[in-house]
C-alpha positions in Angstrom: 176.0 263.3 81.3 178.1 260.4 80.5 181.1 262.5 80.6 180.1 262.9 84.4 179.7 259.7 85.2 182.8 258.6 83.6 184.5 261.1 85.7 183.2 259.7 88.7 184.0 256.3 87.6 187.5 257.4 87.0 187.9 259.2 90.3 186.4 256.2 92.1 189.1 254.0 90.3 192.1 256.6 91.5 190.9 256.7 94.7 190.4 252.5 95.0 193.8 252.3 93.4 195.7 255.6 95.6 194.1 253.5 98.8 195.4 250.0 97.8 198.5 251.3 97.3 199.3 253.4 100.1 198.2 250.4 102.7 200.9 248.3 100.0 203.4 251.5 100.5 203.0 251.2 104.3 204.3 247.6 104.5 206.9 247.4 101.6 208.5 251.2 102.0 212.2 251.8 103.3 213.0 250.2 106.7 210.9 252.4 109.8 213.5 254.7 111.2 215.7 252.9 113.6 216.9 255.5 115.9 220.6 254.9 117.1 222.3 256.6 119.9 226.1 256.8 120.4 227.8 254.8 123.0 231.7 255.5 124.1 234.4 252.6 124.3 235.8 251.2 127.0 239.3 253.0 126.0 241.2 249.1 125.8 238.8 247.0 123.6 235.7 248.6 122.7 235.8 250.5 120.0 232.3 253.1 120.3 229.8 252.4 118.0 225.8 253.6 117.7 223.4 250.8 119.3 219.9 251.0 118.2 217.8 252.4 121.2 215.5 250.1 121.3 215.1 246.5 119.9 213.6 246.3 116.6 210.0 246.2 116.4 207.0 244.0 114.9 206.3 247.3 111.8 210.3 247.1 111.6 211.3 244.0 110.9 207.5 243.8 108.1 208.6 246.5 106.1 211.9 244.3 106.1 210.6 241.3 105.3 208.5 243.4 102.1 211.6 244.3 100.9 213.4 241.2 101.3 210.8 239.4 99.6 211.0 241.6 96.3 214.1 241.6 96.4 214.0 237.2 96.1 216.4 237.6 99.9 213.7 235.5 101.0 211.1 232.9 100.5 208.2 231.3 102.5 207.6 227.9 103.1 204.6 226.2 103.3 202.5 225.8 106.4 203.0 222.8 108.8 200.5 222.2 110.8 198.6 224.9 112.9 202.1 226.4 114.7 205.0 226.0 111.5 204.9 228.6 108.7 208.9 229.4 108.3 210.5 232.0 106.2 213.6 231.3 105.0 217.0 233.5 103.5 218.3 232.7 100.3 221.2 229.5 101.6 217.8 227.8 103.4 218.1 229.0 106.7 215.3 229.5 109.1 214.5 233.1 110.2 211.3 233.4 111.7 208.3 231.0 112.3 205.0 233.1 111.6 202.1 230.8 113.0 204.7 230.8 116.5 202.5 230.3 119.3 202.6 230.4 122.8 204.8 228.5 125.0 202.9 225.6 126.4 205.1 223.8 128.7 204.9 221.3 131.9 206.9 223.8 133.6 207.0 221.8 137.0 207.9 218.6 135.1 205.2 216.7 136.7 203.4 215.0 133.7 201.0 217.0 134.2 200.0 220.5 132.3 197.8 222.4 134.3 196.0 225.5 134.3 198.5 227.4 136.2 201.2 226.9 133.7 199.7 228.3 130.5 200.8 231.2 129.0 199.3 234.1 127.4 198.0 233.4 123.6 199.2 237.0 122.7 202.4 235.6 122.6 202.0 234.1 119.2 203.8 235.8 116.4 202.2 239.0 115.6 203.4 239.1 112.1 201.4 237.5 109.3 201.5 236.6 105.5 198.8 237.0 102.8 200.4 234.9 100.2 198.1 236.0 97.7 199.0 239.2 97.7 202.7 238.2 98.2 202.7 240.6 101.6 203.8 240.9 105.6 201.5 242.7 107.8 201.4 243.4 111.3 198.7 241.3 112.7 195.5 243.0 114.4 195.0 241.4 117.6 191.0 242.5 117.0 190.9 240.6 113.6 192.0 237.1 115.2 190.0 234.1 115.7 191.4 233.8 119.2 189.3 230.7 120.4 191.5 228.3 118.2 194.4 229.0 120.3 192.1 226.9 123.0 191.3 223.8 120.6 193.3 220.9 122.3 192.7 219.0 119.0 194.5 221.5 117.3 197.4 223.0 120.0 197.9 219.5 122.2 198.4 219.8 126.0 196.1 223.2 126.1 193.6 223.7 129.4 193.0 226.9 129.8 190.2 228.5 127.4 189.3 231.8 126.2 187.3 233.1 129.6 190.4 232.3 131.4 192.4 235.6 130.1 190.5 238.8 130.7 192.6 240.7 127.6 189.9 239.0 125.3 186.7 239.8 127.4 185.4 241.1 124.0 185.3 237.6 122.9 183.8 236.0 125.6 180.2 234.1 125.3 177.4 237.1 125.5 176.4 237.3 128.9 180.2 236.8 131.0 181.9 239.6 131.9 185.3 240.2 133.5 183.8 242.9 136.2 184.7 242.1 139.7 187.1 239.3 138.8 190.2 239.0 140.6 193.3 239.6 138.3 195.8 237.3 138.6 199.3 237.7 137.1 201.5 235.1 138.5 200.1 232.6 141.1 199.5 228.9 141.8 197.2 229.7 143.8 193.7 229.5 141.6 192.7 226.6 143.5 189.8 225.8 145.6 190.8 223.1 148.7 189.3 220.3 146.4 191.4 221.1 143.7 188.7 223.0 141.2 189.2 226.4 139.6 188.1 229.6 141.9 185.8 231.0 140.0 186.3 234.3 140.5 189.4 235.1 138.8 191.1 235.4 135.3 194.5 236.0 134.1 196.7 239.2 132.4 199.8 240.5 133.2 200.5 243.2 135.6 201.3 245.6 133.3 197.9 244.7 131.7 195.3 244.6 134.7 192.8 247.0 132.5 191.9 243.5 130.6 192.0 245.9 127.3 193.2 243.8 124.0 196.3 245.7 122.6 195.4 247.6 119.6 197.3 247.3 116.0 199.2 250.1 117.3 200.3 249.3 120.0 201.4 245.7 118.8 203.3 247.6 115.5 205.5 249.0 118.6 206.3 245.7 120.7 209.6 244.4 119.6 209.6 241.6 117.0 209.4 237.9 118.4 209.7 233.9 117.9 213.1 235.0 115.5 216.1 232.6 114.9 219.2 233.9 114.9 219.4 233.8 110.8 216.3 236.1 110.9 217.9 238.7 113.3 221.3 238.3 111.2 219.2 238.8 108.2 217.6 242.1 109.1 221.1 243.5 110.2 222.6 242.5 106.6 220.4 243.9 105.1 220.6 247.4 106.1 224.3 247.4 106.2 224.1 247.0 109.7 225.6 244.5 112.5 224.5 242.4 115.5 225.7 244.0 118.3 228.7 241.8 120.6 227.8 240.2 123.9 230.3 242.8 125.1 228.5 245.5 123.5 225.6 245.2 125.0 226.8 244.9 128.0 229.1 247.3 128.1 226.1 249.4 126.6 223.9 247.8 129.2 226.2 249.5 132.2 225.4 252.9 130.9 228.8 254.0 132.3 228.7 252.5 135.6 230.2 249.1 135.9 228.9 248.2 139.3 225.0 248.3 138.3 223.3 245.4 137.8 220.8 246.0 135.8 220.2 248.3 132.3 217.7 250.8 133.6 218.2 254.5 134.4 219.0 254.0 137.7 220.6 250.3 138.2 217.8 248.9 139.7 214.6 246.6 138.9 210.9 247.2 139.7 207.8 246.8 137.8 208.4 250.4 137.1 211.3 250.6 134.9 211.6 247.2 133.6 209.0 244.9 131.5 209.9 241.6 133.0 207.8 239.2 135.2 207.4 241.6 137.9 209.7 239.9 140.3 208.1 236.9 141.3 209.8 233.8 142.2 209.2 231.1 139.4 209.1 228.6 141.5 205.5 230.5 142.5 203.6 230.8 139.3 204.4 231.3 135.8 203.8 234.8 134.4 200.6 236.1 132.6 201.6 238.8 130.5 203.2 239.9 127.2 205.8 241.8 125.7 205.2 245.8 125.1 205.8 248.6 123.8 209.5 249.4 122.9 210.7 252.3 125.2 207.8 251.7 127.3 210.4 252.9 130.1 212.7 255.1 130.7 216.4 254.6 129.4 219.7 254.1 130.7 222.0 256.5 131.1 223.5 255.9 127.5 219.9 256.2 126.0 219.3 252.4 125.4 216.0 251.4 126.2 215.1 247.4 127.2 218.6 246.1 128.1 217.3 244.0 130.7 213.8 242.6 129.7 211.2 243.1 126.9 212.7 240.5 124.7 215.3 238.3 125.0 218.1 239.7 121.8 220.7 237.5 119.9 224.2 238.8 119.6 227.0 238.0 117.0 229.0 236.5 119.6 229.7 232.3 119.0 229.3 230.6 122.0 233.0 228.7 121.6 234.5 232.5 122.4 235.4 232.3 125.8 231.8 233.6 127.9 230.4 232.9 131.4 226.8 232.2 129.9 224.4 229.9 130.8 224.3 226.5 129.0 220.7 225.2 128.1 220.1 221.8 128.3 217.4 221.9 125.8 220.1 222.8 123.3 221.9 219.6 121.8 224.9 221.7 120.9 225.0 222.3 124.6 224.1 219.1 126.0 225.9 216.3 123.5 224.0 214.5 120.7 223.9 215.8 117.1 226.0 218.9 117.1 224.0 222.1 116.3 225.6 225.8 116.0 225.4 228.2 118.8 225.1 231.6 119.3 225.6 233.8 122.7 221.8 236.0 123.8 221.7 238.3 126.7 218.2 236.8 128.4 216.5 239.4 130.2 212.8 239.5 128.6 209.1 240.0 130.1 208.9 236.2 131.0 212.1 236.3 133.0 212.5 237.1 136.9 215.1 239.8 138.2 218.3 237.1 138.1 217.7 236.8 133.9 217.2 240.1 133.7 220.9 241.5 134.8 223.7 243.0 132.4 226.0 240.3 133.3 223.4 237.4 132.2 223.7 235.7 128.9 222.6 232.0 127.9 224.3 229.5 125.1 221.4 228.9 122.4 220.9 227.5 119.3 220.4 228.7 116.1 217.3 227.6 114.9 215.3 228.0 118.1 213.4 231.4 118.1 209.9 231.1 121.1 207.9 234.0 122.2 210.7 236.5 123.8 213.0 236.0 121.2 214.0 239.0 119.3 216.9 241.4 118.7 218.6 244.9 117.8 221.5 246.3 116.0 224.4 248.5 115.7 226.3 250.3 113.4 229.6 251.8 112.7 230.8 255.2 111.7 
Protein backbone atom coordinates (compact mmCIF):
# COMPACT_ATOMS: atom_id res chain seq x y z
CA UNK A 1 0.00 0.00 0.00
CA UNK A 2 2.43 2.72 0.73
CA UNK A 3 4.55 1.71 -2.12
CA UNK A 4 1.30 2.77 -4.21
CA UNK A 5 0.86 5.76 -2.92
CA UNK A 6 4.29 6.77 -3.18
CA UNK A 7 4.04 5.92 -6.75
CA UNK A 8 1.34 8.12 -7.20
CA UNK A 9 2.95 10.85 -5.26
CA UNK A 10 6.01 10.49 -7.47
CA UNK A 11 4.01 10.41 -10.76
CA UNK A 12 1.98 13.43 -9.53
CA UNK A 13 5.44 15.22 -8.87
CA UNK A 14 6.83 14.27 -12.66
CA UNK A 15 3.79 15.25 -14.12
CA UNK A 16 3.71 18.88 -11.93
CA UNK A 17 7.32 19.20 -12.79
CA UNK A 18 7.11 17.84 -16.96
CA UNK A 19 4.05 20.61 -17.11
CA UNK A 20 6.02 23.51 -15.44
CA UNK A 21 8.60 22.93 -17.53
CA UNK A 22 7.26 22.54 -20.89
CA UNK A 23 5.05 26.01 -20.38
CA UNK A 24 9.12 27.32 -19.20
CA UNK A 25 10.34 25.42 -22.60
CA UNK A 26 7.73 27.26 -24.67
CA UNK A 27 8.95 30.70 -23.83
CA UNK A 28 12.76 30.25 -23.33
CA UNK A 29 13.41 27.54 -26.40
CA UNK A 30 15.34 28.49 -29.70
CA UNK A 31 14.04 31.53 -31.60
CA UNK A 32 10.19 30.48 -33.44
CA UNK A 33 11.13 29.80 -36.98
CA UNK A 34 11.54 32.96 -38.91
CA UNK A 35 10.78 31.93 -42.40
CA UNK A 36 12.94 33.89 -44.97
CA UNK A 37 12.28 34.12 -48.64
CA UNK A 38 14.89 35.04 -51.28
CA UNK A 39 14.84 38.42 -53.01
CA UNK A 40 17.08 39.16 -56.30
CA UNK A 41 19.33 42.41 -56.55
CA UNK A 42 18.80 45.17 -58.46
CA UNK A 43 22.03 44.05 -60.76
CA UNK A 44 23.96 47.74 -59.81
CA UNK A 45 23.73 48.10 -55.96
CA UNK A 46 21.74 45.45 -54.34
CA UNK A 47 23.32 42.77 -53.66
CA UNK A 48 20.13 39.77 -53.04
CA UNK A 49 19.69 38.69 -49.76
CA UNK A 50 16.72 36.64 -47.83
CA UNK A 51 14.15 39.11 -46.06
CA UNK A 52 12.10 37.61 -43.47
CA UNK A 53 8.41 37.22 -44.77
CA UNK A 54 6.81 38.67 -42.39
CA UNK A 55 7.72 41.12 -39.46
CA UNK A 56 8.68 39.45 -36.31
CA UNK A 57 6.05 38.58 -34.10
CA UNK A 58 4.94 39.03 -30.28
CA UNK A 59 5.91 34.70 -29.49
CA UNK A 60 9.20 35.72 -31.65
CA UNK A 61 10.70 38.32 -30.16
CA UNK A 62 9.55 36.31 -26.07
CA UNK A 63 11.35 33.44 -26.75
CA UNK A 64 14.19 36.15 -27.60
CA UNK A 65 13.91 38.10 -24.87
CA UNK A 66 14.15 34.31 -22.60
CA UNK A 67 17.13 33.73 -24.10
CA UNK A 68 18.61 37.08 -23.83
CA UNK A 69 17.81 37.21 -20.39
CA UNK A 70 19.82 33.94 -19.43
CA UNK A 71 22.19 34.70 -21.32
CA UNK A 72 22.76 38.43 -18.93
CA UNK A 73 22.18 40.33 -22.98
CA UNK A 74 19.57 41.92 -21.04
CA UNK A 75 18.17 43.30 -17.90
CA UNK A 76 14.87 44.90 -16.74
CA UNK A 77 14.35 47.96 -15.10
CA UNK A 78 12.05 48.79 -12.60
CA UNK A 79 8.59 49.98 -13.18
CA UNK A 80 7.72 53.76 -13.54
CA UNK A 81 4.59 54.51 -13.17
CA UNK A 82 1.53 52.64 -14.72
CA UNK A 83 3.02 52.97 -18.62
CA UNK A 84 7.22 52.61 -18.04
CA UNK A 85 8.67 49.16 -17.49
CA UNK A 86 11.94 49.30 -19.97
CA UNK A 87 14.22 46.47 -20.87
CA UNK A 88 17.41 47.29 -21.53
CA UNK A 89 20.83 45.61 -23.60
CA UNK A 90 23.93 45.13 -21.93
CA UNK A 91 25.58 49.21 -22.88
CA UNK A 92 22.02 50.68 -21.18
CA UNK A 93 20.07 51.20 -24.12
CA UNK A 94 16.35 51.08 -24.20
CA UNK A 95 14.71 48.26 -26.21
CA UNK A 96 11.28 47.91 -25.53
CA UNK A 97 8.80 49.50 -22.98
CA UNK A 98 6.49 46.51 -21.63
CA UNK A 99 3.56 48.44 -19.66
CA UNK A 100 3.44 50.60 -23.45
CA UNK A 101 0.03 51.72 -23.77
CA UNK A 102 -2.14 53.22 -26.06
CA UNK A 103 -1.58 56.30 -27.87
CA UNK A 104 -3.66 59.06 -26.25
CA UNK A 105 -3.19 62.11 -28.14
CA UNK A 106 -5.14 65.59 -28.80
CA UNK A 107 -4.96 64.67 -32.32
CA UNK A 108 -6.74 67.96 -33.56
CA UNK A 109 -4.51 70.10 -31.28
CA UNK A 110 -7.49 71.79 -29.80
CA UNK A 111 -6.83 71.49 -26.03
CA UNK A 112 -9.20 69.38 -25.92
CA UNK A 113 -9.10 65.34 -25.82
CA UNK A 114 -12.23 64.03 -26.80
CA UNK A 115 -13.93 60.86 -27.24
CA UNK A 116 -13.38 60.67 -30.91
CA UNK A 117 -9.73 60.67 -30.57
CA UNK A 118 -8.98 57.68 -28.33
CA UNK A 119 -7.45 54.77 -29.45
CA UNK A 120 -7.94 51.24 -28.92
CA UNK A 121 -6.53 49.82 -25.42
CA UNK A 122 -5.39 46.64 -27.29
CA UNK A 123 -2.67 48.60 -28.38
CA UNK A 124 -0.72 48.24 -25.22
CA UNK A 125 2.34 46.04 -25.32
CA UNK A 126 1.23 42.53 -25.47
CA UNK A 127 4.35 41.18 -23.96
CA UNK A 128 4.71 40.82 -20.15
CA UNK A 129 7.27 39.98 -17.33
CA UNK A 130 6.80 37.85 -14.25
CA UNK A 131 9.83 38.87 -12.44
CA UNK A 132 9.60 36.25 -10.01
CA UNK A 133 9.98 33.65 -12.16
CA UNK A 134 12.58 35.66 -14.15
CA UNK A 135 10.27 35.13 -17.49
CA UNK A 136 8.49 36.87 -20.91
CA UNK A 137 5.18 35.68 -21.85
CA UNK A 138 2.87 36.60 -24.39
CA UNK A 139 0.13 38.40 -22.66
CA UNK A 140 -3.64 36.85 -22.72
CA UNK A 141 -5.80 39.54 -23.70
CA UNK A 142 -8.61 37.31 -21.54
CA UNK A 143 -6.47 37.53 -18.32
CA UNK A 144 -6.28 41.46 -18.32
CA UNK A 145 -7.79 43.80 -15.91
CA UNK A 146 -8.89 46.01 -18.91
CA UNK A 147 -10.90 48.66 -16.87
CA UNK A 148 -7.61 50.32 -15.60
CA UNK A 149 -6.79 51.29 -19.04
CA UNK A 150 -10.01 53.75 -18.38
CA UNK A 151 -8.81 55.15 -14.81
CA UNK A 152 -8.02 58.88 -15.68
CA UNK A 153 -6.32 58.99 -12.25
CA UNK A 154 -4.08 56.48 -13.39
CA UNK A 155 -3.66 57.14 -17.60
CA UNK A 156 -4.31 61.22 -17.65
CA UNK A 157 -6.28 62.75 -20.45
CA UNK A 158 -8.45 59.25 -20.87
CA UNK A 159 -12.52 59.73 -21.80
CA UNK A 160 -13.64 57.00 -23.25
CA UNK A 161 -14.46 53.87 -20.85
CA UNK A 162 -14.70 50.18 -21.16
CA UNK A 163 -18.43 50.09 -22.88
CA UNK A 164 -17.12 52.38 -25.47
CA UNK A 165 -15.05 49.39 -27.42
CA UNK A 166 -17.27 46.48 -28.25
CA UNK A 167 -13.88 43.89 -28.40
CA UNK A 168 -14.34 43.79 -24.51
CA UNK A 169 -18.22 43.24 -24.36
CA UNK A 170 -17.25 40.25 -22.10
CA UNK A 171 -16.32 42.78 -19.58
CA UNK A 172 -19.00 45.01 -19.64
CA UNK A 173 -21.41 45.61 -16.47
CA UNK A 174 -23.91 42.46 -16.36
CA UNK A 175 -26.91 43.50 -18.08
CA UNK A 176 -25.16 45.81 -21.43
CA UNK A 177 -24.74 44.17 -24.30
CA UNK A 178 -23.19 45.23 -27.71
CA UNK A 179 -26.32 43.71 -29.88
CA UNK A 180 -27.70 46.16 -32.30
CA UNK A 181 -25.01 48.73 -31.72
CA UNK A 182 -23.71 50.57 -34.60
CA UNK A 183 -19.96 49.78 -35.21
CA UNK A 184 -17.91 52.50 -35.68
CA UNK A 185 -14.39 52.37 -36.95
CA UNK A 186 -13.33 55.72 -37.91
CA UNK A 187 -15.69 58.73 -37.47
CA UNK A 188 -16.27 62.04 -35.80
CA UNK A 189 -19.42 61.65 -36.12
CA UNK A 190 -20.67 60.03 -32.59
CA UNK A 191 -22.31 63.17 -31.75
CA UNK A 192 -25.79 64.03 -31.05
CA UNK A 193 -26.79 68.00 -32.27
CA UNK A 194 -26.17 69.08 -28.54
CA UNK A 195 -22.91 67.71 -28.41
CA UNK A 196 -23.62 64.27 -26.19
CA UNK A 197 -22.58 60.74 -27.12
CA UNK A 198 -25.21 58.77 -29.53
CA UNK A 199 -25.89 56.14 -27.64
CA UNK A 200 -26.20 53.65 -29.91
CA UNK A 201 -22.78 52.93 -30.98
CA UNK A 202 -19.31 51.55 -29.88
CA UNK A 203 -16.01 51.36 -31.37
CA UNK A 204 -13.52 48.40 -33.14
CA UNK A 205 -11.81 48.33 -36.09
CA UNK A 206 -13.01 47.25 -39.41
CA UNK A 207 -11.22 44.35 -39.59
CA UNK A 208 -12.72 43.62 -36.09
CA UNK A 209 -16.59 44.38 -36.43
CA UNK A 210 -17.39 40.72 -34.73
CA UNK A 211 -16.58 42.69 -31.31
CA UNK A 212 -14.61 39.17 -30.42
CA UNK A 213 -11.48 39.82 -27.92
CA UNK A 214 -8.37 38.32 -29.80
CA UNK A 215 -7.43 35.16 -28.27
CA UNK A 216 -3.66 34.31 -26.90
CA UNK A 217 -3.26 32.90 -30.24
CA UNK A 218 -3.98 35.11 -32.23
CA UNK A 219 -2.02 37.88 -30.37
CA UNK A 220 1.31 35.26 -30.27
CA UNK A 221 0.88 35.99 -34.24
CA UNK A 222 0.58 39.92 -34.46
CA UNK A 223 3.90 41.41 -35.06
CA UNK A 224 5.77 42.72 -31.93
CA UNK A 225 5.17 46.51 -30.95
CA UNK A 226 6.10 49.79 -28.77
CA UNK A 227 10.15 48.59 -29.81
CA UNK A 228 12.99 51.14 -29.99
CA UNK A 229 15.34 50.80 -32.45
CA UNK A 230 18.00 49.15 -29.85
CA UNK A 231 15.37 46.39 -29.30
CA UNK A 232 14.79 45.62 -32.98
CA UNK A 233 18.83 45.86 -33.43
CA UNK A 234 19.05 43.61 -30.54
CA UNK A 235 16.90 40.75 -31.84
CA UNK A 236 18.77 40.88 -35.25
CA UNK A 237 22.30 40.52 -33.28
CA UNK A 238 21.40 38.13 -31.72
CA UNK A 239 20.52 35.63 -34.23
CA UNK A 240 23.40 36.52 -36.48
CA UNK A 241 21.09 38.33 -38.41
CA UNK A 242 20.71 42.07 -39.84
CA UNK A 243 18.25 44.98 -40.12
CA UNK A 244 17.23 45.15 -43.40
CA UNK A 245 18.27 48.74 -45.60
CA UNK A 246 15.73 51.36 -46.39
CA UNK A 247 16.60 50.24 -49.91
CA UNK A 248 15.96 46.83 -49.15
CA UNK A 249 12.81 46.94 -48.21
CA UNK A 250 11.86 48.91 -50.74
CA UNK A 251 13.36 47.40 -53.38
CA UNK A 252 11.75 44.22 -51.65
CA UNK A 253 8.59 46.14 -51.26
CA UNK A 254 8.35 46.59 -55.39
CA UNK A 255 8.19 42.86 -55.71
CA UNK A 256 9.80 43.39 -59.14
CA UNK A 257 7.87 46.06 -60.51
CA UNK A 258 9.17 49.52 -59.91
CA UNK A 259 6.13 51.48 -60.87
CA UNK A 260 3.72 50.06 -58.02
CA UNK A 261 3.05 51.87 -55.28
CA UNK A 262 2.20 49.83 -52.81
CA UNK A 263 3.76 46.20 -51.35
CA UNK A 264 0.79 44.03 -51.97
CA UNK A 265 0.24 41.24 -54.56
CA UNK A 266 -1.09 43.33 -56.95
CA UNK A 267 0.23 47.11 -56.37
CA UNK A 268 -2.78 48.37 -55.03
CA UNK A 269 -4.56 49.16 -51.44
CA UNK A 270 -7.96 48.15 -50.07
CA UNK A 271 -9.14 46.86 -46.93
CA UNK A 272 -8.61 43.61 -48.52
CA UNK A 273 -4.95 43.13 -48.96
CA UNK A 274 -3.65 45.60 -46.61
CA UNK A 275 -4.02 46.00 -42.58
CA UNK A 276 -3.99 49.80 -42.39
CA UNK A 277 -6.73 52.35 -41.46
CA UNK A 278 -8.97 51.26 -44.12
CA UNK A 279 -8.55 54.41 -46.21
CA UNK A 280 -10.15 57.07 -44.42
CA UNK A 281 -9.01 60.53 -44.52
CA UNK A 282 -7.47 61.51 -40.94
CA UNK A 283 -8.65 64.56 -41.06
CA UNK A 284 -12.22 62.50 -40.51
CA UNK A 285 -11.74 60.36 -37.52
CA UNK A 286 -8.92 58.51 -35.97
CA UNK A 287 -8.94 54.76 -36.47
CA UNK A 288 -10.34 52.04 -34.04
CA UNK A 289 -8.51 49.11 -34.62
CA UNK A 290 -5.39 47.10 -33.92
CA UNK A 291 -2.58 45.40 -35.46
CA UNK A 292 -3.08 41.50 -36.73
CA UNK A 293 -2.13 38.69 -37.58
CA UNK A 294 1.26 38.52 -39.54
CA UNK A 295 0.43 37.33 -43.17
CA UNK A 296 -3.04 37.99 -42.50
CA UNK A 297 -2.86 38.84 -46.48
CA UNK A 298 -1.69 37.81 -49.29
CA UNK A 299 1.99 38.57 -50.38
CA UNK A 300 3.80 40.33 -52.88
CA UNK A 301 5.07 39.02 -55.70
CA UNK A 302 8.58 38.34 -53.94
CA UNK A 303 6.65 36.50 -50.98
CA UNK A 304 6.94 39.41 -48.40
CA UNK A 305 4.03 39.80 -46.53
CA UNK A 306 3.05 43.48 -44.64
CA UNK A 307 5.39 45.84 -46.58
CA UNK A 308 2.93 48.45 -46.47
CA UNK A 309 0.99 48.40 -43.08
CA UNK A 310 0.72 46.16 -40.02
CA UNK A 311 3.48 47.74 -38.15
CA UNK A 312 5.51 50.47 -38.86
CA UNK A 313 9.54 48.51 -39.09
CA UNK A 314 13.00 50.16 -38.32
CA UNK A 315 15.76 49.83 -40.75
CA UNK A 316 19.59 50.05 -40.39
CA UNK A 317 19.71 52.95 -42.50
CA UNK A 318 21.02 56.47 -40.42
CA UNK A 319 19.02 59.17 -41.28
CA UNK A 320 22.27 61.54 -42.27
CA UNK A 321 22.63 58.99 -45.52
CA UNK A 322 21.15 60.86 -48.16
CA UNK A 323 16.99 59.81 -48.04
CA UNK A 324 13.76 61.67 -49.14
CA UNK A 325 11.99 60.62 -45.71
CA UNK A 326 9.74 62.47 -43.77
CA UNK A 327 11.18 64.60 -40.82
CA UNK A 328 9.13 64.44 -37.53
CA UNK A 329 8.78 67.36 -35.65
CA UNK A 330 8.28 65.52 -32.47
CA UNK A 331 11.84 64.24 -32.94
CA UNK A 332 14.51 66.77 -31.41
CA UNK A 333 17.20 65.33 -33.66
CA UNK A 334 14.93 66.49 -36.34
CA UNK A 335 13.61 69.57 -35.13
CA UNK A 336 16.91 71.38 -33.23
CA UNK A 337 17.34 71.25 -29.49
CA UNK A 338 19.38 68.59 -27.71
CA UNK A 339 20.72 66.34 -30.45
CA UNK A 340 19.27 62.73 -30.38
CA UNK A 341 20.37 59.87 -32.92
CA UNK A 342 18.21 58.90 -35.74
CA UNK A 343 17.33 56.13 -37.59
CA UNK A 344 15.35 55.83 -41.16
CA UNK A 345 11.51 53.48 -40.76
CA UNK A 346 9.46 52.78 -43.66
CA UNK A 347 5.77 53.93 -41.96
CA UNK A 348 3.08 52.03 -43.39
CA UNK A 349 1.21 50.38 -40.30
CA UNK A 350 -2.61 49.71 -39.34
CA UNK A 351 -2.99 53.34 -37.95
CA UNK A 352 -1.72 54.93 -41.16
CA UNK A 353 -3.99 55.99 -44.30
CA UNK A 354 -3.00 54.86 -47.99
CA UNK A 355 -0.23 57.93 -48.42
CA UNK A 356 1.99 56.20 -45.24
CA UNK A 357 1.42 53.18 -46.46
CA UNK A 358 3.46 53.35 -50.01
CA UNK A 359 6.96 51.71 -50.86
CA UNK A 360 8.40 54.97 -51.47
CA UNK A 361 7.33 56.33 -47.78
CA UNK A 362 9.85 56.49 -45.02
CA UNK A 363 10.02 58.93 -41.91
CA UNK A 364 13.31 60.34 -39.86
CA UNK A 365 12.81 58.87 -36.09
CA UNK A 366 14.56 58.65 -33.10
CA UNK A 367 16.05 56.09 -31.37
CA UNK A 368 14.44 55.80 -28.21
CA UNK A 369 10.90 56.35 -29.33
CA UNK A 370 9.05 52.87 -29.86
CA UNK A 371 4.54 53.58 -29.61
CA UNK A 372 2.00 51.08 -30.55
CA UNK A 373 2.85 50.37 -34.47
CA UNK A 374 6.33 50.22 -33.91
CA UNK A 375 8.03 47.00 -34.68
CA UNK A 376 10.47 45.37 -37.23
CA UNK A 377 11.91 42.37 -39.37
CA UNK A 378 15.17 41.08 -40.64
CA UNK A 379 17.39 39.77 -43.18
CA UNK A 380 20.15 37.68 -43.70
CA UNK A 381 22.96 36.87 -45.92
CA UNK A 382 24.18 33.84 -47.68
Amino acid sequence: MKKTILFLVLSITSMIVLGCKQSVDNQTSDVSVVEFVNVPGDGEIIEPFNMAKTEITNQQYVVFLNAALRENMITVGSPTGASSWIVLDVDGNQMLNILGIRVIKDHDKDGVYELWEMENPLNRSMIEYDSDKELFNVTNPDSVDWETYFDAATYPNVVDQITDWCEFYEFWPAGVTHEGLDVISFSKDIYNADGSVKNNITFAGHLDTNCELPTLEEVKSWPVNHIQYYGARGFADFYGYELPSLKELQWAGYGGHEDWIYATDDGTINSNNVVYNGGYDRSTGKHKGHPQPVATFAPNPYGVYDLSGNVAEWTRTESSEPNNCRQNPADRGSSGGDSVPTMLRIDGAWPRPDIMCKISDCIVTEINRGNDHFGFRVVKRE
